[in-house]
C-alpha positions in Angstrom: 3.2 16.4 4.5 2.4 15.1 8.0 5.9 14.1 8.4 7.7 17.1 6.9 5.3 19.3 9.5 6.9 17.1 12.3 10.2 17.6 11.3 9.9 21.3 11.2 8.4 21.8 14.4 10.8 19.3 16.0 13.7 18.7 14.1 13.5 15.1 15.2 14.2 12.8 12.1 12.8 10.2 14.4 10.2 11.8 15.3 9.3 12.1 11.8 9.5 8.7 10.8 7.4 8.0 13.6 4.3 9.5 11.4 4.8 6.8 9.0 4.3 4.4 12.0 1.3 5.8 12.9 -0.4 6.0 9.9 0.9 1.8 9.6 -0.5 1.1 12.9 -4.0 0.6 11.8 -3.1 -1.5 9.5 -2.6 -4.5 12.6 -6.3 -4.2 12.9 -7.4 -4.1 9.5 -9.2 -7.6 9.6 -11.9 -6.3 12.0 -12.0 -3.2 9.2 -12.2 -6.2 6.3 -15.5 -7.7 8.0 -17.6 -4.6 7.6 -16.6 -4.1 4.4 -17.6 -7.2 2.9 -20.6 -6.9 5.6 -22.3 -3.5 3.5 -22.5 -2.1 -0.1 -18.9 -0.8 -0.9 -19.7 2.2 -2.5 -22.2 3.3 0.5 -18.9 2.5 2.7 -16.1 4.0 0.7 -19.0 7.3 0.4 -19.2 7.8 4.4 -15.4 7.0 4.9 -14.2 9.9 2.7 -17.2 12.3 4.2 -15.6 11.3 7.8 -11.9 11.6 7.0 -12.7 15.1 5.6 -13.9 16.1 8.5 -11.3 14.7 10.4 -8.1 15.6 8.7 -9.6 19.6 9.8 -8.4 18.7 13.2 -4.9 19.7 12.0 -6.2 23.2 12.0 -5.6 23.4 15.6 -2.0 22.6 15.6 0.1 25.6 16.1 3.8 24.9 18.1 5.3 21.5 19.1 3.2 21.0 21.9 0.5 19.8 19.2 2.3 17.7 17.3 0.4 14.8 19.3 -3.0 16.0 16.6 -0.9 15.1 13.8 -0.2 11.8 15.1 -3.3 11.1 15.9 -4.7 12.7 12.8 -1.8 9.8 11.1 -3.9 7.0 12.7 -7.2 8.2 11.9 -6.1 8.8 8.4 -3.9 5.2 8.0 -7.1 3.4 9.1 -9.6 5.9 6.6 -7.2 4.3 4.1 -7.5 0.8 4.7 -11.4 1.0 4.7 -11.0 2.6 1.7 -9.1 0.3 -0.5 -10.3 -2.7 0.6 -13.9 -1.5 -0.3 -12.3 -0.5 -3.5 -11.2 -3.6 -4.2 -14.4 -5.3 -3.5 -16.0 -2.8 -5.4 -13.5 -2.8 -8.8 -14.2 -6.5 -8.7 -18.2 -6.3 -9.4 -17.4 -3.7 -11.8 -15.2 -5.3 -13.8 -14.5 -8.7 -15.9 -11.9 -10.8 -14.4 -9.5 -10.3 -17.9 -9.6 -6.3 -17.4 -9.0 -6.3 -13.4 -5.0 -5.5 -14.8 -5.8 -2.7 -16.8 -7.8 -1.3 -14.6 -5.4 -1.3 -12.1 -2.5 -0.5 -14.0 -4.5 2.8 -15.0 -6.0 3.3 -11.0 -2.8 3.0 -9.6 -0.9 5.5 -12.9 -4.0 8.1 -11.9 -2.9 8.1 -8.0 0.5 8.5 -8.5 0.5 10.9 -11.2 -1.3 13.5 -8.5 1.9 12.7 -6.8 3.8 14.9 -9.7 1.9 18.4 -9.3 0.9 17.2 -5.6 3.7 16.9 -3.1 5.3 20.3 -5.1 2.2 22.1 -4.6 1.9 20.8 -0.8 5.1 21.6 0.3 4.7 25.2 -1.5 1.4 25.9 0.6 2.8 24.6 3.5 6.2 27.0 3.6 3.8 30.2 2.6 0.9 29.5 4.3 1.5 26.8 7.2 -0.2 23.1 7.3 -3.4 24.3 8.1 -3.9 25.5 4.3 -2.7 22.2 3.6 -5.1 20.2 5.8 -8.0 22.2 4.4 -7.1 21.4 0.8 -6.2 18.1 1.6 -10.3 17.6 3.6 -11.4 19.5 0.6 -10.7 16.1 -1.6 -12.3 13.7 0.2 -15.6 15.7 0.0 -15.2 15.8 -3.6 -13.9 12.2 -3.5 -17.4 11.3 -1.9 -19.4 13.2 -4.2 -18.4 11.7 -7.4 -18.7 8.4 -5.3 -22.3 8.5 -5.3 -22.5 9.7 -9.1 -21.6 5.8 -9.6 -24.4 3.7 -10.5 -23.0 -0.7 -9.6 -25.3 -3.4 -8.7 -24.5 -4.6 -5.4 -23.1 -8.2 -4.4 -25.7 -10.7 -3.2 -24.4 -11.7 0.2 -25.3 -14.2 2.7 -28.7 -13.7 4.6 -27.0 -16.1 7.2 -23.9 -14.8 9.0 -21.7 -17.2 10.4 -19.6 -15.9 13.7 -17.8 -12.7 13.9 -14.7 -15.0 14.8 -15.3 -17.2 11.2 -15.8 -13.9 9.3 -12.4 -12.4 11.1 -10.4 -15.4 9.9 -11.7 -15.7 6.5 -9.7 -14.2 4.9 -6.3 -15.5 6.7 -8.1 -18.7 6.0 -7.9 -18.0 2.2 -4.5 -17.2 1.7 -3.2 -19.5 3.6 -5.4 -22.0 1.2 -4.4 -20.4 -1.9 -0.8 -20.9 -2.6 0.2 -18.0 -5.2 -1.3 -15.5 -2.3 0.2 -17.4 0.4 3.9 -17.4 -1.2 2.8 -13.7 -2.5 2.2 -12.3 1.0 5.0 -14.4 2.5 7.4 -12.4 0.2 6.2 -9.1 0.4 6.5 -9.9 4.4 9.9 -10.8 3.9 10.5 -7.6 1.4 9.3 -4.9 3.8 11.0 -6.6 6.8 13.8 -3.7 7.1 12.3 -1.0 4.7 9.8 0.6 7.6 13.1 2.4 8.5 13.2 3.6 4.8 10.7 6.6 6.1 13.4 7.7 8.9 16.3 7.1 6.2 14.8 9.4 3.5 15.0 12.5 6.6 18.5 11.5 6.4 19.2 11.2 2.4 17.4 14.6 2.5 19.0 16.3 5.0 23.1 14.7 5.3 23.1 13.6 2.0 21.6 16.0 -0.1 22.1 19.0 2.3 18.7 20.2 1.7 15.8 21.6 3.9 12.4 18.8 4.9 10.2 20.7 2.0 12.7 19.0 -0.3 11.2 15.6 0.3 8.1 17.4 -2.0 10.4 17.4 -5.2 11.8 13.8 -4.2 8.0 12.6 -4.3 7.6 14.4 -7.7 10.2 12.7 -9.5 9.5 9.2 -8.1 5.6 9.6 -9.0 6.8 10.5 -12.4 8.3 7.0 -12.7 5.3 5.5 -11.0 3.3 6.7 -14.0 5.6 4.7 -16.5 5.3 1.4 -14.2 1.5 1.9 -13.0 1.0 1.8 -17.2 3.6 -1.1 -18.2 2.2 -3.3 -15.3 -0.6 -4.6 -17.5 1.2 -5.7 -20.6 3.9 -7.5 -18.3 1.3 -9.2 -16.7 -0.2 -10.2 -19.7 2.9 -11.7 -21.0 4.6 -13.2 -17.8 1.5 -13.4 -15.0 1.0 -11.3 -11.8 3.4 -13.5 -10.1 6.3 -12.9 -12.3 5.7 -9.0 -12.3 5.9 -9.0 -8.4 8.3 -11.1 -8.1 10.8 -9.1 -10.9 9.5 -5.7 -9.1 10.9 -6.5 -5.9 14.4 -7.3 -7.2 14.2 -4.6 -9.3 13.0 -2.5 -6.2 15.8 -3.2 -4.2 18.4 -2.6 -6.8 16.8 0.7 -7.0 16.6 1.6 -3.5 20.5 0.7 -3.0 21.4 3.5 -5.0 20.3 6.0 -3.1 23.2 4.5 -1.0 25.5 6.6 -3.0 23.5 10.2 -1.8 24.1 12.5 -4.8 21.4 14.2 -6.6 22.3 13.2 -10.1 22.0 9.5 -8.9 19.1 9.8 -6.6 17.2 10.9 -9.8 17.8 8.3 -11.4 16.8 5.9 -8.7 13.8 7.7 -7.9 12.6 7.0 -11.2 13.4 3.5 -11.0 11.8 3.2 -7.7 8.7 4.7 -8.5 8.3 2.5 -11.9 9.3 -1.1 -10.2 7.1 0.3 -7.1 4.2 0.9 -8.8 4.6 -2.4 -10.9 4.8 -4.0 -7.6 1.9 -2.6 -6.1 -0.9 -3.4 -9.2 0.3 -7.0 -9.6 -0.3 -7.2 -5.6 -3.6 -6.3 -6.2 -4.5 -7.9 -9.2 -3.3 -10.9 -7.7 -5.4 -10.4 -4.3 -8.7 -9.4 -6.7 -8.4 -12.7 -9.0 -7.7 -15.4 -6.5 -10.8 -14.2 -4.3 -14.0 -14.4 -4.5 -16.2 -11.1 -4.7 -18.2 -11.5 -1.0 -14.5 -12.3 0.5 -12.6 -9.0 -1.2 -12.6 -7.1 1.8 -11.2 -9.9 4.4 -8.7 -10.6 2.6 -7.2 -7.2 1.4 -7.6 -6.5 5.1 -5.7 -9.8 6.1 -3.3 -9.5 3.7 -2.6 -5.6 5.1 -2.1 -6.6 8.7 0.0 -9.6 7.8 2.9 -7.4 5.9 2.4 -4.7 8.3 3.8 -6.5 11.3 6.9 -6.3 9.9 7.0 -3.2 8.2 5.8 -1.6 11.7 8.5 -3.5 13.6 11.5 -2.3 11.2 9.5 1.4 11.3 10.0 1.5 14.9 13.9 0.4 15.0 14.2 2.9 12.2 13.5 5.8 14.6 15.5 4.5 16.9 18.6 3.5 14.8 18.9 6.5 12.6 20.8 8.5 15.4 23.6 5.8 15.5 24.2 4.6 12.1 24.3 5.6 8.8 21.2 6.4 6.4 23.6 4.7 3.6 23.4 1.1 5.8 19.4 1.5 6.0 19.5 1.8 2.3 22.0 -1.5 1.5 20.0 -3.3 4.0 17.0 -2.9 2.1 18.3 -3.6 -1.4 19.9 -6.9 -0.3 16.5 -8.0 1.5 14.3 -7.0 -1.7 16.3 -8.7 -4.0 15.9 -12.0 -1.9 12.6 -11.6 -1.4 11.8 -11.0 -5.1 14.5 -14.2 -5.7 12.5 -16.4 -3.8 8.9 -15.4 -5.0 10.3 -16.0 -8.8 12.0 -19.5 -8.1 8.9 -21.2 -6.7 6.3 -19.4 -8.8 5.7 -22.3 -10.6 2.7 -21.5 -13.4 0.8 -18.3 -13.4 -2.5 -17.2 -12.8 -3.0 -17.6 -16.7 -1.6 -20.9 -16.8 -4.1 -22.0 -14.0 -7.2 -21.4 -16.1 -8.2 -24.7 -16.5 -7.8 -25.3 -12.6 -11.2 -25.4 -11.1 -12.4 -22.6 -9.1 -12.9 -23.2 -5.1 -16.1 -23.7 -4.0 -17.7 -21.1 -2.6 -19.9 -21.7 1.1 -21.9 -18.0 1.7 -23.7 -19.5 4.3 -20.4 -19.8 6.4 -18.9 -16.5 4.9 -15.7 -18.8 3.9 -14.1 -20.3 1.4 -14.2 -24.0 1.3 -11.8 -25.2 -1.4 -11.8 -28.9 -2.2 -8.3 -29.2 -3.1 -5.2 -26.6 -3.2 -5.8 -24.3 -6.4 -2.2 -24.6 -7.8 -0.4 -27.9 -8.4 2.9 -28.0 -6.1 5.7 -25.6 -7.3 8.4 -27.6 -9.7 11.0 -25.2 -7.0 11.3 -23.8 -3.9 8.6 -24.3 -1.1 5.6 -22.7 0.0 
């Protein structure tokens, strides 16, 4: 909604798109974020996050013509950084909660939960915001949070036991860079995801475009668009588990990204029958992306290093996506949305490609392969040998 309020008061499609970097930004610095996490109990963290962002996201109240529009991007920082915190404490926290065998499911049904609100959500955002402005928006939006925080502290976990010696702030930062560069499935798994979202940060300037050349309809539009793909994020979010069950976490992320970019180069095409369709597809193969991502983060790292590397893994893929974001905003005036779109498509496909040919076994396969050694005195990981024999294809 931050976005579509930009576009209305500007009628910038860059200057739109530019929300979406801000709320990346925060990502860069998302390892300092992971230490504290890991550092304090995650429910206590994830508790005063929300109660802050609530109060924060009321600052859009005082927004009013376009010579405000600098509160909704900094609002878009706040917030992008009140996420991170959040789900990397959530990770962290899931994973004490949980048996290593049900992380999947737990996912699969997290991530179908948070995109089904995106069904009833974006239509009734965009709604309030055309009869009663952003502010009724922002106020429903800080209203969540507070309930978000409440039910928080209904939950009852046992805290992990953590280190009573701290190694450097330095060691802690690099932990967990340190791990996935150590742990090959992550290593290849971030690599490709990099490689994935290398072009798609222009996809938030490109769907102004679809929107408004393509589909000749007004910003509040992009509402309905979000409906439809969180409807098909709801059938991924809930096949994710079985798949991964059946093929491994590697295999599902590596088939979601193909199937990702095949999706996304439909919308090439810019009719509403067709962008439907693709929606759907999109929101399915995204969300299938998105919970093996995470599974695969939660079960190739330890509890006490959760946070780190969530956090590492975030500001690794960022750097691209931000990149591509920014020449995005500046592209969109000079070529076509269609050419953002095909641009994508081809570099998902490859991405996915890649990730599947060196996958090598999955994480099921790797059962019998003994776990790394675990040093809480130095906060790190220190693995005798790699986790994974060397792939049978590709490289790592």
């Amino acid at each position: 909604m931050l976005a579509i309020w930009v576009k209305e008061l500007t009628s910038s499609n860059a200057e739109a798109g530019l929300v979406f970097l801000a709320l990346a930004l925060p990502a860069l610095a998302s390892p300092i974020s992971g230490v504290f996490v890991d550092r304090f109990p995650r429910r206590r963290v994830m508790i005063l996050n929300d109660l802050t962002t609530g109060l924060g996201v009321l600052a859009l109240l005082f927004v009013h013509d376009r010579g405000d529009v600098w509160i909704i991007f900094a609002v878009a920082v706040f917030y992008g950084a009140a996420q991170q915190i959040f789900f990397a404490a959530r990770s962290g926290l899931l994973v004490s909660m949980i048996p290593d065998e049900q992380l999947g499911s737990a996912n699969s049904l997290l991530e179908s939960l948070r995109q089904g609100l995106r069904i009833g959500g974006p239509l009734i955002g965009a709604g309030m915001f055309a009869v009663w402005g952003g502010g009724a928006v922002a106020v429903l939006d800080s209203s969540t949070f507070f309930v978000s925080a409440a039910l928080l502290s209904m939950l009852r976990v046992r805290d992990l036991e953590r280190a009573t010696i701290r190694p450097s702030f330095i060691r802690e930062l690099l932990a967990g860079a340190r791990h996935i560069r150590s742990t090959r499935e992550l290593r290849r798994a971030v690599a490709a995801l990099a490689m994935a979202v290398t072009v798609a940060g222009m996809l938030e300037v490109a769907l102004f475009a679809l929107t408004d050349a393509g589909l000749h309809r007004p910003p509040t539009f992009i509402g309905v668009l979000g409906t439809i793909q969180g409807a098909g994020s709801i059938v991924g979010g809930l096949a994710a588990a079985p798949l991964m069950r059946r093929w491994g976490e590697t295999a599902v992320l590596a088939g979601g990204l193909a199937a990702l970019g095949a999706s996304l180069g439909m919308l090439a095409v810019a009719t509403l029958p067709v962008v439907v369709v693709a929606l759907l597809l999109i929101g399915a193969s995204l969300a299938a992306v998105l919970v093996a991502y995470m599974t695969l983060l939660q079960r190739r790292t330890t509890g006490e290093l959760q946070g780190r590397v969530f956090s590492a893994a975030e500001a690794i893929i960022t750097v691209p996506y931000t990149l591509s974001m920014g020449l995005g905003a500046a592209l969109i005036a000079v070529i076509s949305f269609r050419w953002i779109y095909a641009a994508n498509a081809v570099g998902m496909i490859l991405a996915g490609a890649w990730l599947a040919r060196g996958s090598g076994r999955t994480i099921r396969d790797a059962a019998e392969v003994a776990a790394p050694r675990t040093d809480l005195s130095a906060g790190v990981l220190a693995p005798s040998e790699e986790l994974l024999p060397p792939p049978k294809a590709g490289h790592g």
